[in-house]
Structure formats: structure tokens, C-alpha cells
RODO-2510 file (C-alpha; in nm, 4 decimals, decimal comma):
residues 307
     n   res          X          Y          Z
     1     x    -6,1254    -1,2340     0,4289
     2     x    -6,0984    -1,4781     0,7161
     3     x    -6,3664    -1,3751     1,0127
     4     x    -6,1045    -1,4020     1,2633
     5     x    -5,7651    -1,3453     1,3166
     6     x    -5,4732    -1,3965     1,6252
     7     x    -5,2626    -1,1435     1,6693
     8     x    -4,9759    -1,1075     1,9292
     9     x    -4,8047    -0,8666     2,1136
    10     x    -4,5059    -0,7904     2,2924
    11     x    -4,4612    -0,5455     2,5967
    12     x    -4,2305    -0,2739     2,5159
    13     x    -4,2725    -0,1188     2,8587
    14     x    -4,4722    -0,2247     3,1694
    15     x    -4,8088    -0,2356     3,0989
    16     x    -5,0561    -0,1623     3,3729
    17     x    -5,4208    -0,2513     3,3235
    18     x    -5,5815    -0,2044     3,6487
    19     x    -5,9213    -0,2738     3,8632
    20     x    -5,9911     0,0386     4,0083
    21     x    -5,9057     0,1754     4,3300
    22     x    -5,6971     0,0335     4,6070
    23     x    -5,6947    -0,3344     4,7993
    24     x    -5,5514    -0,4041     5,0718
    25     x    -5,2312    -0,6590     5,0259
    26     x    -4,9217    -0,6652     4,8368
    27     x    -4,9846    -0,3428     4,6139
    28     x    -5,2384    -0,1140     4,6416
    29     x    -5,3220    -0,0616     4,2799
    30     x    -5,3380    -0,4251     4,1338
    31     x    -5,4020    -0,5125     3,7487
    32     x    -5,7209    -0,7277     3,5695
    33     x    -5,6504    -1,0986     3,5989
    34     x    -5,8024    -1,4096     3,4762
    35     x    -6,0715    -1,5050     3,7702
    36     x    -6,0477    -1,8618     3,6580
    37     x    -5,6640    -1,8908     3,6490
    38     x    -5,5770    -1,5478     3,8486
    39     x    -5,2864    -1,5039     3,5566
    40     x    -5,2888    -1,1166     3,4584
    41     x    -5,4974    -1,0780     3,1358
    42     x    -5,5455    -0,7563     2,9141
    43     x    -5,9374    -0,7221     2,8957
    44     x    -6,0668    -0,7183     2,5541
    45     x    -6,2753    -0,4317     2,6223
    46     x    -5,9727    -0,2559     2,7166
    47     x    -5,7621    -0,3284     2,3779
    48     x    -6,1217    -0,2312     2,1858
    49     x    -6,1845     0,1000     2,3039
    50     x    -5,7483     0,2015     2,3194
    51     x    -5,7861     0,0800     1,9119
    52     x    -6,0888     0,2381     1,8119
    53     x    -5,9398     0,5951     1,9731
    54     x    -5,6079     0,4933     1,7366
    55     x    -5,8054     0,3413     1,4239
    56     x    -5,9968     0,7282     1,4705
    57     x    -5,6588     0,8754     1,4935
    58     x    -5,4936     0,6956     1,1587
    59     x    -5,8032     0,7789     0,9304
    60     x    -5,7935     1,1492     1,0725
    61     x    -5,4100     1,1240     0,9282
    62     x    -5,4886     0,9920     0,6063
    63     x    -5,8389     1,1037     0,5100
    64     x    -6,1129     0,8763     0,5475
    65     x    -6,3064     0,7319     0,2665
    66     x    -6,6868     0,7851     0,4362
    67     x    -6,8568     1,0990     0,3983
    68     x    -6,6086     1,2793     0,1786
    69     x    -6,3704     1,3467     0,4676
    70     x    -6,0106     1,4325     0,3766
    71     x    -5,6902     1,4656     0,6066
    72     x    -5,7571     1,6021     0,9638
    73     x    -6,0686     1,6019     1,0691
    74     x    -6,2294     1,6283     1,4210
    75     x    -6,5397     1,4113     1,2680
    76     x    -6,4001     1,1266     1,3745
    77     x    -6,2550     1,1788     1,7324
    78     x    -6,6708     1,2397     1,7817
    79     x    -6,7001     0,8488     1,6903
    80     x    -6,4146     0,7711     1,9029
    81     x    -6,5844     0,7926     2,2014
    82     x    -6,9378     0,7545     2,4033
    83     x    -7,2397     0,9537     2,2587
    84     x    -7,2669     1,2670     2,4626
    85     x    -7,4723     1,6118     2,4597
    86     x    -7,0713     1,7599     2,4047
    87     x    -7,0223     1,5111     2,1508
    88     x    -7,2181     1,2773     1,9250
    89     x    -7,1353     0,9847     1,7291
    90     x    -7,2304     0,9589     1,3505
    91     x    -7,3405     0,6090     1,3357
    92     x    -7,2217     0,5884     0,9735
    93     x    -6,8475     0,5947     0,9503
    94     x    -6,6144     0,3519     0,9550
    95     x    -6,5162     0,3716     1,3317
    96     x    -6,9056     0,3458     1,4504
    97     x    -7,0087     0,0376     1,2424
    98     x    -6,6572    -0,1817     1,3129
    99     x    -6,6363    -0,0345     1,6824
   100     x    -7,0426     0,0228     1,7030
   101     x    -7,2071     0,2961     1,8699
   102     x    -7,5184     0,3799     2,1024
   103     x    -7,7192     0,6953     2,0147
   104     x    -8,0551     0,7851     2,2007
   105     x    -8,2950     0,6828     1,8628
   106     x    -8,0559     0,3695     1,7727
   107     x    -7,7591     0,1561     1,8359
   108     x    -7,4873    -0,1115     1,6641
   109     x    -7,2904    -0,3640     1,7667
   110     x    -6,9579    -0,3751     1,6430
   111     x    -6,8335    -0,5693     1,3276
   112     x    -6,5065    -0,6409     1,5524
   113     x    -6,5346    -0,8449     1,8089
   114     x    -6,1986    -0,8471     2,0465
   115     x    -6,1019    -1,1208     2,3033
   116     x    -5,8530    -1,1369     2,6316
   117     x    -5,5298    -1,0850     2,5829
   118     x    -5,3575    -1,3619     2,7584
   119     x    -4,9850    -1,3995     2,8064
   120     x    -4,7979    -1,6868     2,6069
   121     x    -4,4691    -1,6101     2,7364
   122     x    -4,3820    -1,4600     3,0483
   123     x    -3,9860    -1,3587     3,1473
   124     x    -3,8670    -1,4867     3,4818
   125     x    -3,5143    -1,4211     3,6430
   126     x    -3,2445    -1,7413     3,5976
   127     x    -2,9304    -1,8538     3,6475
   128     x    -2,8734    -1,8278     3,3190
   129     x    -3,0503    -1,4938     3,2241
   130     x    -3,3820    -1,4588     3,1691
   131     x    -3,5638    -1,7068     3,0041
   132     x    -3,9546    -1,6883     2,8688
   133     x    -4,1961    -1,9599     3,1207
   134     x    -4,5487    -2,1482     2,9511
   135     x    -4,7555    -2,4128     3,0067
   136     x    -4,9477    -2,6883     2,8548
   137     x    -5,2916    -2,5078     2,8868
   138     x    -5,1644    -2,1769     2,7634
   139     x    -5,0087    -2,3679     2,4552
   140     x    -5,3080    -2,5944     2,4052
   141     x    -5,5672    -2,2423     2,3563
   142     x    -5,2912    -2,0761     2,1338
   143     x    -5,3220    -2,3856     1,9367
   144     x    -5,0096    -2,5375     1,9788
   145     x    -4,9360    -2,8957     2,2038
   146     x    -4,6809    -3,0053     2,4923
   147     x    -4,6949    -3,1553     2,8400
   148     x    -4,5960    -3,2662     3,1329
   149     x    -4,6399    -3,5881     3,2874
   150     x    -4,4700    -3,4966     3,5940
   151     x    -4,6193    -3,1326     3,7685
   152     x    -4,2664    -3,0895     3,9374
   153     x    -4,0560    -3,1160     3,6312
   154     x    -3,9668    -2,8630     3,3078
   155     x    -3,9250    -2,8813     3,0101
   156     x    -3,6991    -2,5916     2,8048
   157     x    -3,5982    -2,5054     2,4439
   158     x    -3,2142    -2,5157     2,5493
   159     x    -2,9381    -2,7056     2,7383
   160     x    -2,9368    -2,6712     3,1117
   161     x    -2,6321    -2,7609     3,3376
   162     x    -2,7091    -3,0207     3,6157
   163     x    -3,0474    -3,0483     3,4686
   164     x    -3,1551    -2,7475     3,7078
   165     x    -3,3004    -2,4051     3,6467
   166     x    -3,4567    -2,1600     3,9092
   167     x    -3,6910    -1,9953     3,7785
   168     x    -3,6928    -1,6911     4,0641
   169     x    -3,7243    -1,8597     4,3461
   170     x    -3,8155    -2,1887     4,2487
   171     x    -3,5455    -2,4257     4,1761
   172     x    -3,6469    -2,7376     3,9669
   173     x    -3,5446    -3,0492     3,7664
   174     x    -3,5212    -3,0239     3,3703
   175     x    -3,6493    -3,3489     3,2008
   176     x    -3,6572    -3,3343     2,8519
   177     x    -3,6573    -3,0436     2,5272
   178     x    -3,9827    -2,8999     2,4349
   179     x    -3,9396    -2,7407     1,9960
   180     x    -4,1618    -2,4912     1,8706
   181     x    -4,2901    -2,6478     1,5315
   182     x    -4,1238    -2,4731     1,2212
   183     x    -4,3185    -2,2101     1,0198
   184     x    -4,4864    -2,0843     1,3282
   185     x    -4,4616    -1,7629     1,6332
   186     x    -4,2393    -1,6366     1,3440
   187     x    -4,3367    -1,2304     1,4832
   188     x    -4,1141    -1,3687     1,8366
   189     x    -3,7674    -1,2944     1,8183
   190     x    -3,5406    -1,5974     1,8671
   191     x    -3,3767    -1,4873     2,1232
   192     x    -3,7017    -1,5713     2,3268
   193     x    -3,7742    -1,8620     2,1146
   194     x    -3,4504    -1,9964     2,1997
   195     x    -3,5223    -1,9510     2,6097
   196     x    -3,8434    -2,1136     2,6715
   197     x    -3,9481    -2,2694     2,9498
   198     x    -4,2331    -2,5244     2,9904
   199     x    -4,3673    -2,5596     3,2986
   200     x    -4,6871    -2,7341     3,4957
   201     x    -5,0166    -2,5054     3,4396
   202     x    -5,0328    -2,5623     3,8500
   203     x    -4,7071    -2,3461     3,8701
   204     x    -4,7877    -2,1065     3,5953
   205     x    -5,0081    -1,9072     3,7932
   206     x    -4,7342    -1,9246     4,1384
   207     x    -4,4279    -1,8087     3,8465
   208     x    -4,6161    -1,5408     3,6834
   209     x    -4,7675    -1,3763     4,0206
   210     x    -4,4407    -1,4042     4,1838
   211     x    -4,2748    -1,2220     3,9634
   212     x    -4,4829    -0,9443     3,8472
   213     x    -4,2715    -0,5806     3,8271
   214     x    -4,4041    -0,3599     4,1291
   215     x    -4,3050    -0,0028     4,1829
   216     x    -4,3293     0,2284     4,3951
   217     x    -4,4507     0,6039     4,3652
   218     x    -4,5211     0,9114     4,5323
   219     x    -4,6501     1,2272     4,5002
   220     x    -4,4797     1,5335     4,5033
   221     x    -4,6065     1,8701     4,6586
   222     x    -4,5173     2,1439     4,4105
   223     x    -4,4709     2,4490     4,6705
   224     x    -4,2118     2,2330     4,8665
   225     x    -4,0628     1,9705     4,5998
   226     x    -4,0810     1,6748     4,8766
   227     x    -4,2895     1,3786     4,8659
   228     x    -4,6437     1,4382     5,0237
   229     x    -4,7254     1,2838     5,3741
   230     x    -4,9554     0,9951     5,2951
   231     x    -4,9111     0,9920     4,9334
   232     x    -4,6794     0,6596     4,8917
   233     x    -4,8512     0,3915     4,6919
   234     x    -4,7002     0,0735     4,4947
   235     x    -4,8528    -0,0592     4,1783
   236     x    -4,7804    -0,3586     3,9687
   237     x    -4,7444    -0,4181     3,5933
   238     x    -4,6833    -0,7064     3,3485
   239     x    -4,3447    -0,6514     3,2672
   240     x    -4,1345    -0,5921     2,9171
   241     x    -4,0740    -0,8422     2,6777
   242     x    -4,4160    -1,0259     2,7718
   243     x    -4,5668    -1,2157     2,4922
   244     x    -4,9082    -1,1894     2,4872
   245     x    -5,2145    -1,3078     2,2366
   246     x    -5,5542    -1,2015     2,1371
   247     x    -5,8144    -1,2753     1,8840
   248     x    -6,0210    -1,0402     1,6620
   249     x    -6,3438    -1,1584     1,4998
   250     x    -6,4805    -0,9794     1,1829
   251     x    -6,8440    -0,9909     1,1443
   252     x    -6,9553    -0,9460     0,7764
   253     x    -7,1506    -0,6616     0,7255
   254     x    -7,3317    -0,7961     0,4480
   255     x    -7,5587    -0,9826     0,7066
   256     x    -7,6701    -0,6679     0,8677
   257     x    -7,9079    -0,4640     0,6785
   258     x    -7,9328    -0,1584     0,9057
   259     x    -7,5263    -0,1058     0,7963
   260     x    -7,5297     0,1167     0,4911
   261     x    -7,4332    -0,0419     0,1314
   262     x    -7,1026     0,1992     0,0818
   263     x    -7,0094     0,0765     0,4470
   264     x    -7,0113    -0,2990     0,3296
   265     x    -6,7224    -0,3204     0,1935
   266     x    -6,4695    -0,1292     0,3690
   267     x    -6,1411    -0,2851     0,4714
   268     x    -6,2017    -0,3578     0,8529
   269     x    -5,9190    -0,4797     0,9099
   270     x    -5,6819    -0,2599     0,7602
   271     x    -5,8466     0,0246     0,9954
   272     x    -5,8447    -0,2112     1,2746
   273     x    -5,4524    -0,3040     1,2371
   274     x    -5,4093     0,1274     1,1746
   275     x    -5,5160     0,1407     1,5357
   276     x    -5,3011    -0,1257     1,6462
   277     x    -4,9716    -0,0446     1,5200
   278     x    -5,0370     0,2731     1,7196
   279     x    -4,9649     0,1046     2,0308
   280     x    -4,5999     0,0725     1,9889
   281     x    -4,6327     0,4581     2,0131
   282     x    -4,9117     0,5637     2,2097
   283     x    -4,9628     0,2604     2,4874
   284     x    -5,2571     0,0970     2,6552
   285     x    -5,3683     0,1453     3,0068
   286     x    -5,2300     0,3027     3,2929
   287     x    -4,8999     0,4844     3,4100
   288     x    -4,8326     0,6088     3,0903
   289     x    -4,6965     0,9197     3,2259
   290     x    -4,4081     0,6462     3,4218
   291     x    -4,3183     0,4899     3,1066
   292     x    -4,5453     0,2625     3,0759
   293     x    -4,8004     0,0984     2,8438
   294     x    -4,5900     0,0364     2,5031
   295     x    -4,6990    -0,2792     2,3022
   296     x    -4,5700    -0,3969     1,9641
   297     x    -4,8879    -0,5599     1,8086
   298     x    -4,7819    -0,8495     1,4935
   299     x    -5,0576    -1,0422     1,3297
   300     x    -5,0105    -1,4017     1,3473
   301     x    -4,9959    -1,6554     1,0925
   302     x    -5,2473    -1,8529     1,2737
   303     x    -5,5900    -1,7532     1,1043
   304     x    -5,9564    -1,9413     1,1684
   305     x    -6,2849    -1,9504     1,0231
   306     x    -6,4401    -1,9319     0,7029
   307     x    -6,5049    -1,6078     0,4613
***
């Protein structure tokens, strides 16, 4: 089994991911970003702990293997979260050694090891409908290459009349066809493959920031059904049809002997994956109860590493 794998995902819904509280600015309630780039990421930590409450979820469906535990069982939604007085993780199940765990008398890191999720293709408003906006940088870590010579110029998958697209409110000069290689982002649908827009990584950040989705909510008083004085706030989200990408290292538990021998050699990523495919249903992050949070998780073909 390869150590690590790329997997990527595609927003369903919104997907909010915030900081924490309000700021003064634009929104109130603003989501995680890059601080290098300031492009909105998904925090690793974040997609960890959502999959390790699915993977807990999928073995409770269809029995575990550890243990002798068959069909339902509230063992492991005890391993799905932090080690409490209420509630305390086993430390020998599948979900504590790839996940890890932290009792009082002894801890483990996890066996999967999850990165950023960072967007690859981001939809922006057009002339001619929406198309999907990248860079050279973005491409270059996904492990694909393009450029720019010229910072003011695009490059797209398609024809463009005039040689000019706006891309929201920018408007700017197409100067040659970019081609995704054949064989590869084969999880995309074409439709997206076939609207791509390749831009300077000095106006990826500007695109992508400019045209977040924002909404605005309020609460409602239940004894009087109208919106309660005070209680307006906006919030904003990466928006449907984002592609985004992520990495997932496998450790090998053979080279850690506090893991027990009949926990060597279970499929990690199989339970892993379990959790992941729950996020089509289920979501990650915020504003769930708004309709938001749905991602559609594929594993790429793009593999690294040695087994």
C-alpha cells in the first residue's frame, strides 16, 4: 500500500469552515484561510476529526473487526471523540490507532496523517457562464505544470470571443490554450475540465476573495416569529462546485511496537475512505443546518511514496 495518497473533493453545497467568533469587516463570521496566500483552505485538522466521527460511524454500520464487535455498537462513538470522565477512548480499535488517542496513563499518534485542503479550481461568474479559475502555483503543488509569462494575461481550456473574458469584475486579455494532460483529474467532470481558466498566482488570491458566496442570516424570536433586534449577521462560504485537494499519509504500523499485532494489519484506508464518502451525506463544518457543508470526496490517481 502506497504511504500516501491525494484525494479530491468537490463542494456540493457551501462549505463554511470558520475562525471563531466575529471580525470586524466585510462579514462577521469569516472562514480559515491560507496565512501565506490568504486563499480559503479546509484545515486538515478539520477534515481529520469530521472523518474519524464518520470512519466510527461506518464500522458501527457494518461491525468492526477489533474486539469482537458486531453491527451497532456505541464502543466506537467512545473513540470518536476526546477522552473524557463521560467517555473514554479504548486505545485499541481501529479508530484510536489510525486517528490516535490521548488517555491520562498513555497516548498515540495517528497512523493517518491529513494535510490542507486547498482549492484547485474555483468557479467565478463570466460572460460566458461560469468557468473554473487556477494558477501556476496551485498547479505546480498538485503536481501538474503551466504558466504565465505575462501576470495580466489568461490562459483557458476553450475558445474566447475577442480574446476577452471577465472573470467577475475583472476583464482581461486571453493569450493562448492551457490542456490538462490525458489520463489525469479523471474524478472532475468535463464540464469543468472544459471551462478552465489559468490565471497569474498574483490574481488568484484578488479572484477567489472577491468572489466568495456571503449570506446573510438572522435570528428569529419564537414568541413573535420576527427577526430579533440585533441579531443580523453575514457569513461567507466557499461556494459549490469548488474543487478542492488534500493528501493523506499512512504510517505503517509495523514500525510502532506499542500498536498491537492484530491492529497491524488492518485496512486503514478502507476505514479512512468509509469516513470520507460520508461527507457527500453528512458535511463538514459549519451552517449545516442552512444547507451547507456537502463534499463529494474521489481518490485521485495521483499516488506518492513507497510501501
Amino acid at each position: 500500500m502506497k504511504p500516501q495518497k491525494k484525494y479530491i473533493g468537490m463542494a456540493l453545497d457551501p462549505i463554511h469552515v470558520g475562525t471563531g467568533g466575529y471580525r470586524l469587516g466585510r462579514v462577521d463570521n469569516t472562514i480559515v484561510r491560507d496565512k501565506a496566500t490568504n486563499v480559503p483552505i479546509i484545515p486538515g485538522s478539520s477534515i481529520e476529526g469530521t472523518t474519524r466521527t464518520y470512519a466510527a460511524f461506518a464500522l458501527m454500520e457494518n461491525g468492526g473487526s477489533i474486539k469482537g464487535r458486531q453491527g451497532i455498537n456505541n464502543e466506537y462513538l467512545n473513540c470518536a471523540g476526546k477522552d473524557t470522565d463521560k467517555r473514554e477512548q479504548c486505545g485499541v480499535c481501529e479508530i484510536c490507532i489510525i486517528f490516535g488517542f490521548s488517555k491520562k496513563d498513555k497516548s498515540l499518534h495517528g497512523m493517518a496523517q491529513f494535510s490542507d485542503a486547498k482549492i484547485l479550481f474555483f468557479p467565478v461568474y463570466s460572460m460566458l457562464g461560469p468557468v473554473w479559475v487556477t494558477c501556476p502555483d496551485i498547479l505546480g503543488d498538485f503536481g501538474l505544470t503551466d504558466g504565465l509569462s505575462d501576470e495580466n494575461v489568461i490562459k483557458t481550456t476553450f475558445d474566447v470571443p475577442n480574446n476577452r473574458l471577465n472573470l467577475g469584475w475583472l476583464y482581461l486579455e486571453k493569450k493562448n490554450r492551457f490542456t490538462i494532460p490525458d489520463g489525469t483529474l479523471k474524478e472532475i467532470p468535463q464540464q469543468i475540465k472544459n471551462k478552465l481558466v489559468l490565471v497569474s498566482d498574483k490574481l488568484f488570491s484578488q479572484i477567489v476573495n472577491s468572489n466568495l458566496e456571503v449570506r446573510t442570516s438572522v435570528s428569529i424570536d419564537p414568541q413573535t416569529g420576527a427577526a430579533q433586534e440585533g441579531a443580523l449577521f453575514t457569513y461567507e462560504a466557499i461556494p459549490r462546485s469548488t474543487i478542492l485537494y488534500f493528501d493523506i499519509i499512512y504510517n505503517d504500523p509495523n514500525k510502532f511496537p506499542a500498536i498491537p499485532n492484530n491492529l497491524r494489519s488492518i485496512s486503514m484506508d478502507s476505514i479512512v475512505e468509509n469516513g470520507l464518502k460520508l461527507m457527500k451525506l453528512l458535511g463538514i463544518g459549519g451552517m449545516g443546518t442552512r444547507g451547507f457543508g456537502r463534499i463529494e470526496i474521489y481518490l485521485s490517481g495521483s499516488t506518492s511514496g513507497g510501501g
